[in-house]
C-alpha positions as CSV (number, residue, x, y, z in Angstrom):
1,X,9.6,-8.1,-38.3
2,X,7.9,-11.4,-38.2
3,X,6.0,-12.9,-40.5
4,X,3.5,-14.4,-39.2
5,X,1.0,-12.6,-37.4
6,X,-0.6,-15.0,-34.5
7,X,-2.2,-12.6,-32.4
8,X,-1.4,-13.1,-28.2
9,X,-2.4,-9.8,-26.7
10,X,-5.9,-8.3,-27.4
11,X,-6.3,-4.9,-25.7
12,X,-9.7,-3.5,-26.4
13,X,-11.2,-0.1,-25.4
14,X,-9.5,-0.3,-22.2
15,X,-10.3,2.7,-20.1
16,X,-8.8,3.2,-16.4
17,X,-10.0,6.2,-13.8
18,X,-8.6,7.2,-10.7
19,X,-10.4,9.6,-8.5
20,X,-12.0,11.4,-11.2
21,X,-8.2,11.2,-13.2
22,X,-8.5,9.4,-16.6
23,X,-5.6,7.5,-16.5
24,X,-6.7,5.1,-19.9
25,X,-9.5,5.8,-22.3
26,X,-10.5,3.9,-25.2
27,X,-6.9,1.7,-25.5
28,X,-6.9,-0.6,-28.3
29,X,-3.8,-2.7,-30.0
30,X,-2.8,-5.9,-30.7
31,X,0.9,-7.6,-30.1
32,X,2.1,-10.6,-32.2
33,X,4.0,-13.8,-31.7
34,X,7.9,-13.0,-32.0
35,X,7.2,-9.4,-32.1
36,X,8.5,-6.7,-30.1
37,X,6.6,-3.9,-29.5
38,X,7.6,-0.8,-27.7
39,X,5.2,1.2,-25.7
40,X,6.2,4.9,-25.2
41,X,4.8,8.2,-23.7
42,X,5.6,10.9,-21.7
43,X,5.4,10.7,-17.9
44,X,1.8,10.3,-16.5
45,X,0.8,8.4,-20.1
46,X,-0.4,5.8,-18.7
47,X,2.2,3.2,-19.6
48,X,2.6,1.3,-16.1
49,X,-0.8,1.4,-15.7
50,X,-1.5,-0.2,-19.0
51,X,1.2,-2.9,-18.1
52,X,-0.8,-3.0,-14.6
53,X,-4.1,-4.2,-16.1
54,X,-2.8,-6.5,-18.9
55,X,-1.0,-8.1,-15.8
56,X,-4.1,-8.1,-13.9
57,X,-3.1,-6.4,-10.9
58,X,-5.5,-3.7,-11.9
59,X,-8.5,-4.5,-12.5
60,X,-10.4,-4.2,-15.7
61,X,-13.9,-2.4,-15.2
62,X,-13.7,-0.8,-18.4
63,X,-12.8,-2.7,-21.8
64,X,-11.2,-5.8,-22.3
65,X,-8.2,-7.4,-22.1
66,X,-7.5,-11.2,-23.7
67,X,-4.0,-13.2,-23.4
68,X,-3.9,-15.7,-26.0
69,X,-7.7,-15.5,-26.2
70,X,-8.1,-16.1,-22.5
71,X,-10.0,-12.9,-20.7
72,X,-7.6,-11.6,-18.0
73,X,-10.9,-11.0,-16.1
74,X,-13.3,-14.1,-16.1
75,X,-10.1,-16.4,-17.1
76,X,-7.7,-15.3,-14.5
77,X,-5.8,-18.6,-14.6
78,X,-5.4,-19.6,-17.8
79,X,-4.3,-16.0,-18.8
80,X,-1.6,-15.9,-16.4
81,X,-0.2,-19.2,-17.4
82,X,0.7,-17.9,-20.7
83,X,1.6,-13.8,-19.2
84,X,5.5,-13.1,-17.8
85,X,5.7,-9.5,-15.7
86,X,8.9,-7.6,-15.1
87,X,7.9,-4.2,-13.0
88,X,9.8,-1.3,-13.0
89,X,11.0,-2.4,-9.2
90,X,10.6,-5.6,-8.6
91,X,10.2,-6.8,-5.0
92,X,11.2,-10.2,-4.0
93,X,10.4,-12.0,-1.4
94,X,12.8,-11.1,1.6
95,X,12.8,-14.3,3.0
96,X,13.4,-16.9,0.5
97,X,16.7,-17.3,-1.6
98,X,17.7,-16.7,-5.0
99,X,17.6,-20.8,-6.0
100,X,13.8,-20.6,-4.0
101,X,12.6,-17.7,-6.1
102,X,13.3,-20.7,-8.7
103,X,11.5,-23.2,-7.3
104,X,8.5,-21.3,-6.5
105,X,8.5,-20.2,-9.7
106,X,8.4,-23.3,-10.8
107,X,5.4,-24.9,-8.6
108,X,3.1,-21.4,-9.6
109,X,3.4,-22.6,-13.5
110,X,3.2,-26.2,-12.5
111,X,6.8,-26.6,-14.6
112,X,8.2,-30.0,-14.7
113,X,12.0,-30.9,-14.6
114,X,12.9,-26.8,-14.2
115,X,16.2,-27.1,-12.8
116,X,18.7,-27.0,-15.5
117,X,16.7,-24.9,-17.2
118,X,16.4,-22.6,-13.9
119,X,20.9,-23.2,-13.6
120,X,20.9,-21.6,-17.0
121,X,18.8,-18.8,-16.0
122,X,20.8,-18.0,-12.8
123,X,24.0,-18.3,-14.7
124,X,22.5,-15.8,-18.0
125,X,21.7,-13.0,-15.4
126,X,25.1,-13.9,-13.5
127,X,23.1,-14.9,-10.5
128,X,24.7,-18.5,-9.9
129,X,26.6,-16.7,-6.8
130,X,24.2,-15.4,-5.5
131,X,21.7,-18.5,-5.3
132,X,21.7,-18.8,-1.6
133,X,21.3,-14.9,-1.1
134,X,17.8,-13.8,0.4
135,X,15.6,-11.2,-2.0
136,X,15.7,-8.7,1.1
137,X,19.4,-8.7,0.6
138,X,19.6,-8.0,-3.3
139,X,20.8,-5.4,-4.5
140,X,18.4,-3.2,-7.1
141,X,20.0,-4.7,-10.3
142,X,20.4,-8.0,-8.6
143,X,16.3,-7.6,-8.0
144,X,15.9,-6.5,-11.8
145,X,18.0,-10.0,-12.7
146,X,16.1,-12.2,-10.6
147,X,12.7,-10.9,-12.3
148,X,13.7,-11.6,-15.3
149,X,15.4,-15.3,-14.5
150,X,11.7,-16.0,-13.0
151,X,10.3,-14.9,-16.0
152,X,12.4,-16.4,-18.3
153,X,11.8,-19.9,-16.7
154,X,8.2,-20.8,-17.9
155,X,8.4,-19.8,-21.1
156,X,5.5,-17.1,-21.2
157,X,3.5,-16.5,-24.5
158,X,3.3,-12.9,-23.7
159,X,6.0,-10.8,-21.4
160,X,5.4,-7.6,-20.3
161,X,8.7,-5.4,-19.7
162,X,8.4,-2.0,-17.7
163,X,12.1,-0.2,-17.2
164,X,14.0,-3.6,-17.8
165,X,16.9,-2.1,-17.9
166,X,16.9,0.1,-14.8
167,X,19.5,-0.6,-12.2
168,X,21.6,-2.4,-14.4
169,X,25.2,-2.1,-14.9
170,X,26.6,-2.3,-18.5
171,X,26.9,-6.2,-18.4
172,X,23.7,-6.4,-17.3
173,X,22.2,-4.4,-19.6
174,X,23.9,-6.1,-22.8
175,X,22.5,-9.4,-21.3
176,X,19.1,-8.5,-20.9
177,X,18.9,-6.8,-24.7
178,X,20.1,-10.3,-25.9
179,X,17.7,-12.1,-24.0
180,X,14.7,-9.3,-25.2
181,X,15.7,-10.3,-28.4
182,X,15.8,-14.3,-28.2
183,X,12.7,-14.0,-26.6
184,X,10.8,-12.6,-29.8
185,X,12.7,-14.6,-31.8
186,X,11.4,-17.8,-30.2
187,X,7.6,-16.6,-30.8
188,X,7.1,-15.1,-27.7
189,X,4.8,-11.4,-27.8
190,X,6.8,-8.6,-25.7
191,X,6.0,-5.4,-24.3
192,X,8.9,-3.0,-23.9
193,X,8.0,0.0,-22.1
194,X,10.8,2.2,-21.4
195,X,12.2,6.1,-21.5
196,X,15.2,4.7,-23.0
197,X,14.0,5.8,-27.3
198,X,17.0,4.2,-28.0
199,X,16.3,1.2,-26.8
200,X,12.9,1.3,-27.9
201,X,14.1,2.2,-31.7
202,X,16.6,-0.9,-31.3
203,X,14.7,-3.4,-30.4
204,X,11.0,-2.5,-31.3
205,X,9.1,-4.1,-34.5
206,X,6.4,-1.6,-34.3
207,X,5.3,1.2,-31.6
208,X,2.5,2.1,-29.3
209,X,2.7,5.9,-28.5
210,X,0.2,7.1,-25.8
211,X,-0.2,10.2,-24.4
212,X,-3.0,11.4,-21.4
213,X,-4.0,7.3,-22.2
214,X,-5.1,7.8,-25.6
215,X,-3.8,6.1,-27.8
216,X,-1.5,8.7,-30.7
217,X,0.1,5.9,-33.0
218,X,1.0,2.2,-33.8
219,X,2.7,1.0,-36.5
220,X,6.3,1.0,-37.5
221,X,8.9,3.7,-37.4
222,X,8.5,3.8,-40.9
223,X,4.7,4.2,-41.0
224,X,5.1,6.8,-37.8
225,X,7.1,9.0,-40.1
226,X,4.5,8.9,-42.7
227,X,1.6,9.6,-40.6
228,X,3.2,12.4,-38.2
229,X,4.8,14.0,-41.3
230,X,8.3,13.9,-40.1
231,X,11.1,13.7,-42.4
232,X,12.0,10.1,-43.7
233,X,15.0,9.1,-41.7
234,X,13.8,10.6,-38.3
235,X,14.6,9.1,-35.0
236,X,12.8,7.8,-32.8
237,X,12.9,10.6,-30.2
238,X,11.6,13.3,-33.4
239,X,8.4,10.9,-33.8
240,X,8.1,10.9,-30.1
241,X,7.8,14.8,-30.4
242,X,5.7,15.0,-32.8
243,X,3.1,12.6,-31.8
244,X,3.1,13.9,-28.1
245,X,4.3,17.5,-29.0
246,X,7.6,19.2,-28.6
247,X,7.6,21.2,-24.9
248,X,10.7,23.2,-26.4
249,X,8.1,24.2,-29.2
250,X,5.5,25.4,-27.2
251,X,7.4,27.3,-25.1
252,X,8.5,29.3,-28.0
253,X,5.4,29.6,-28.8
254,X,4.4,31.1,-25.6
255,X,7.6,33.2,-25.6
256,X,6.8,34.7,-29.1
């Protein structure tokens, strides 16, 4: 857990409709330099459209939303000069090549001597063979890689992960966990939203559990088995249960 808590992503009171849905309401946390914090819910939580907002490809009507104190609203530019995005699917451009993913990458933060930094990239998420490929001709993991190596190349404050490790084969996968990790570890705040508990119990300093876009929990895995009065020792996938509720349970309870 680190440390030291510098705070780079301020979520407050975030609320999010769609068509008379409430997809967010009231959201509030906090993510730290070089911590790791794992966002998890069932389907329909509102996870990818928290992501969505923080990223500012929602907008934000309701609440507020502040990456390293710049307002993702009325200080577009500043916050996302500091904010890294990996979606769920990531779409490249079809027309430009791997190495000019990289470049334009480069010229959107304004980065200056990128390109070894950029070779090391494409060589981490075993892209360096693939430099001349176009993004229409990637495969789905090869999409995933190339997200993160753009990423990765400014050196973002705040990174915001949703399904990293979808589409990956097991090399893959092993990769991008190291590179999760190294990222916190060099001060950088991360978002992990993913399915994968395990994962999520792995890597995660604390949690964020939402369900119906409320926010259940946040804390630690031991402070979640405190509060939901699980057993001490309880996975991650018990306190998931708990704090959502157990469909197994209630259909028993319907049953009985």
């Amino acid at each position: 857990m680190p440390t030291q808590e510098t705070t780079l992503l301020t979520v407050e009171s975030l609320s999010k409709s769609y068509e008379g849905t409430q997809a967010l309401s009231e959201l509030s946390f906090e993510a730290h330099a070089g911590e790791i914090l794992g966002l998890v819910g069932p389907n329909g939580a509102g996870k990818t459209t928290t992501l969505r907002s923080i990223a500012g490809v929602l907008p934000v009507r309701e609440g507020r939303v502040r990456v390293c104190g710049f307002d993702v609203m009325s200080q577009e530019v500043q916050a996302k000069s500091s904010l890294g995005w990996v979606p769920d699917d990531p779409q490249p451009f079809d027309t430009l090549t791997v190495a000019e993913h990289m470049e334009f990458t480069a010229s959107l933060y304004a980065i200056d001597d990128w390109h070894t930094r950029s070779e090391e990239l494409l060589e981490r998420f075993e892209l360096s063979e693939k430099r001349d490929a176009l993004g229409g001709e990637l495969s789905r993991g090869m999409r995933q890689k190339l997200a993160f190596a753009c990423t990765w190349l400014p050196r973002p404050r705040v990174v915001l992960l949703d399904e990293p490790l979808s589409g990956l084969d097991p090399r893959g996968i092993r990769s991008a966990r190291e590179a999760i990790i190294e990222l916190a570890r060099d001060g950088t705040a991360v978002l992990l939203s993913s399915h994968l508990l395990e994962l999520i119990e792995a890597l995660a300093h604390r949690l964020l559990i939402i369900d119906r876009g409320r926010r259940v929990f946040v804390g630690t895995l031991v402070e979640a088995r405190a509060s939901l009065s699980v057993l001490e020792g309880s996975n991650l996938e018990e306190i998931f249960f708990a704090a959502t509720g157990d469909p197994e349970l209630k259909r028993d309870d319907e049953l009985s």
